[in-house]
N, C-alpha and C positions, 0 to 999 in steps of 0.2 A: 584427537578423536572427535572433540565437540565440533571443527571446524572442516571433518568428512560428513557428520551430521548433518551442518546445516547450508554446506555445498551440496549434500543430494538431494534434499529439501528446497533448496533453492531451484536447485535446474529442474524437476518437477514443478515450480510455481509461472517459470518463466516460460516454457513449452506451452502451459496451459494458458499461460498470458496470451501470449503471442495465438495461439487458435482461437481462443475467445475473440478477441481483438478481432482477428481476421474474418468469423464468424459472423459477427455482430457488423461489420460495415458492410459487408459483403451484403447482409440481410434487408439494411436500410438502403442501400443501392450506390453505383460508383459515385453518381453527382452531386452526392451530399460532402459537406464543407466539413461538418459540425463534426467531432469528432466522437460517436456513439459508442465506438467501440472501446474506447480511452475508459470513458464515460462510465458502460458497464463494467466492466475491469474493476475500476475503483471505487463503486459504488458494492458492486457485490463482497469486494475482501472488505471492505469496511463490515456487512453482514455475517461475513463468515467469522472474522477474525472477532468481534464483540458476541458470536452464539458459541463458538469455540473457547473462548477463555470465560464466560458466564457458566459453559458445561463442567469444564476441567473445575472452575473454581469451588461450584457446587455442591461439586459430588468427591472434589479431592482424588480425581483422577489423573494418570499417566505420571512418569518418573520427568526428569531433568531432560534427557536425551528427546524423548519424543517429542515434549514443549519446545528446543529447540529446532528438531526437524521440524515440527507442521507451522508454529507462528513465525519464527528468525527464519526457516529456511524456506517454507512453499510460501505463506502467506505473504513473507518479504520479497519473496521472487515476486510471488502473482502481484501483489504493490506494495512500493514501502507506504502509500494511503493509508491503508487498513493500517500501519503499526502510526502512521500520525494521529488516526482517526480514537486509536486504543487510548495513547498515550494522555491524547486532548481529556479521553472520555477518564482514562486517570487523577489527572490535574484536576476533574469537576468534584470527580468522587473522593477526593482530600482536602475538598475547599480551597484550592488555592486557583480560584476566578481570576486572577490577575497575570498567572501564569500561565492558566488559559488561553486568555484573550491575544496574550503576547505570542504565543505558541503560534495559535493560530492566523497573526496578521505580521507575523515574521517570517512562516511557509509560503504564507501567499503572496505577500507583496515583494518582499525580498527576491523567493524564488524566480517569480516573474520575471522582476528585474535582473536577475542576474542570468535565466535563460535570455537576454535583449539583450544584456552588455557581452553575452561570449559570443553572440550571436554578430553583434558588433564589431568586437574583437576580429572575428577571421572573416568578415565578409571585405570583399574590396570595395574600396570607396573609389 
C-alpha cells in the first residue's frame, strides 16, 4: 500500500516538475544556456518541503500515509533536492556538522563527477 502512496505522489511531483521546468525556461527565453528552470524546481521544493514538515511538525498533523504521499512521493517527484536539502537541514538540527558537511560535498562533488564519468562512459571517443 505504502508503495501505491508514494507512486501517486510521486507522478504528481513529476508532472508538476516537468511544467514548471518548461514554464520557467520558456519564460527566461530559448537562448539562455543557464538552466532557470532546474534552478526553480529545486530551489522552490527545497521551500516547500522545509514549510511542510515545520507545519506537520508543529501542530502534529496528518497520519504515516499522507507524509509519505506529499514528501517521499510529490516532493521526491518534484526533486529529490528538497529531501537532500531536509535531510542536510536534519544533520544541523542534531549537531552533527561534520555529517553535514560531508553530506553535502559528497552530493555535489561526487554527483558531478559521476554525471561526467557515465557521461564518459557511453559517449564515443
Amino acid at each position: 500500500m505504502n508503495l501505491l502512496v508514494v507512486g501517486s505522489g510521486g507522478f504528481l511531483g513529476v508532472v508538476a516538475r516537468y511544467g514548471l521546468t518548461l514554464l520557467v525556461q520558456r519564460s527566461v527565453g530559448p537562448l539562455t544556456t543557464f538552466p532557470y528552470g532546474t534552478l526553480a524546481v529545486n530551489l522552490l521544493g527545497c521551500l516547500a518541503i522545509g514549510m511542510f514538515v515545520g507545519f506537520i511538525e508543529s501542530r502534529q498533523l496528518f497520519g504515516t500515509s499522507f507524509r509519505l504521499f506529499a514528501l517521499v512521493g510529490m516532493l521526491g517527484g518534484f526533486t529529490t533536492f528538497s529531501t537532500f536539502g531536509y535531510e542536510t537541514l536534519t544533520l544541523l538540527r542534531s549537531q552533527q556538522l561534520m555529517y553535514a558537511i560531508a553530506s553535502v560535498g559528497i552530493h555535489i562533488f561526487l554527483g558531478v563527477a559521476l554525471v561526467a564519468l557515465g557521461f564518459w562512459l557511453t559517449t564515443p571517443r
